[in-house]
N, C-alpha and C positions, 0 to 999 in steps of 0.2 A: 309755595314753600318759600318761605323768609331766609336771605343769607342769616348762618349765625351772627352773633357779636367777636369781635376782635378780643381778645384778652387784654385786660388793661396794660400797659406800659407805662414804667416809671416814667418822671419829667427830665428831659437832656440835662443833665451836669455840667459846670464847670468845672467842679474840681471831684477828685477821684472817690470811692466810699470810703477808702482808711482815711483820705485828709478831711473828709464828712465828718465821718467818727470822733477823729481827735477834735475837730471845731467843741464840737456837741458835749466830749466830754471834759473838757478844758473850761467848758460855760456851767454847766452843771453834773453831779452825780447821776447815775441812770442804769436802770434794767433794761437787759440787750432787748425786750418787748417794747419799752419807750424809746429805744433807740431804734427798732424796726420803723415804729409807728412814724419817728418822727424824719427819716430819710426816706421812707416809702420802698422798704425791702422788707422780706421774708423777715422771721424772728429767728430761726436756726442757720438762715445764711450771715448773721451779725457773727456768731464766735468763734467761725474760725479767724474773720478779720481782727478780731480781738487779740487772737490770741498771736497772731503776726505783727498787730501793734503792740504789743506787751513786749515782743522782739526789739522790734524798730527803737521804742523807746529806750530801751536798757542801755544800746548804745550812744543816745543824747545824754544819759546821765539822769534818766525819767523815769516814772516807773506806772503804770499802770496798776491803781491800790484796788482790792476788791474787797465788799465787807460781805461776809460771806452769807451765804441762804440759811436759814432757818424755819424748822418747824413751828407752825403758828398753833399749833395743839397740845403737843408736850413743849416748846421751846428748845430742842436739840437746835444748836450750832453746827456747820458741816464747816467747821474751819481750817479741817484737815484736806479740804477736798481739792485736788488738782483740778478736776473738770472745767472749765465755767460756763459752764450750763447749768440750765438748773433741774435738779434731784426731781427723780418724780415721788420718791418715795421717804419718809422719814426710817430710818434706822430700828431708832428707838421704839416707835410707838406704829410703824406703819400707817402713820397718817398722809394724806397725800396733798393737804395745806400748807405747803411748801410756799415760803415768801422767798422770792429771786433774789442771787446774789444783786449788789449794785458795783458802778463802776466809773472810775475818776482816776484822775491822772496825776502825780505826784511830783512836782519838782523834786528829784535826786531823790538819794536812797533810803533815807533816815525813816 
């Protein structure tokens, strides 16, 4: 009988996943799916840190912009949507071709 495998484990940080996040999205726009990929975490554990950076920012004068998810079938916009997660479902048409909101960070408020 062979030990199992260890679970993989992310690589040691030096700096914390929100200061990850704002790096990442300071450099480019991005779905919290490329932003899993590309810190090497879960995709569902990215938004709630999003949504505590959306916080953090507001008080530098920042703002965390989203362009919002749409249906790749009918084209509905969910630009109403508080979530940021992304929709499994389209509204309109019940399509489930759902393109991911994206996400960047705003110098001030405008």
């Amino acid at each position: 009988m062979s030990n199992p495998k260890p679970p993989p484990s992310p690589a040691p940080r030096s700096e914390t996943v929100r200061q990850a996040l704002l790096e990442e999205l300071r450099r480019t726009a991005a779905t919290a799916w490329e932003l899993s990929t590309r810190l090497g975490m879960r995709e569902r554990d990215v938004t709630p840190h999003l949504e505590h950076l959306a916080r953090s920012l507001r008080a530098r004068g920042e703002r965390l912009a989203v362009a919002p998810a749409h249906c790749l079938r009918c084209g509905y916009s969910f630009d109403e949507r508080r979530s940021l997660a992304k929709p499994s479902r389209c509204p309109a048409c019940r399509g489930e071709r759902i393109e991911a909101p994206r996400f960047r960070i705003d110098a001030g408020d405008g």
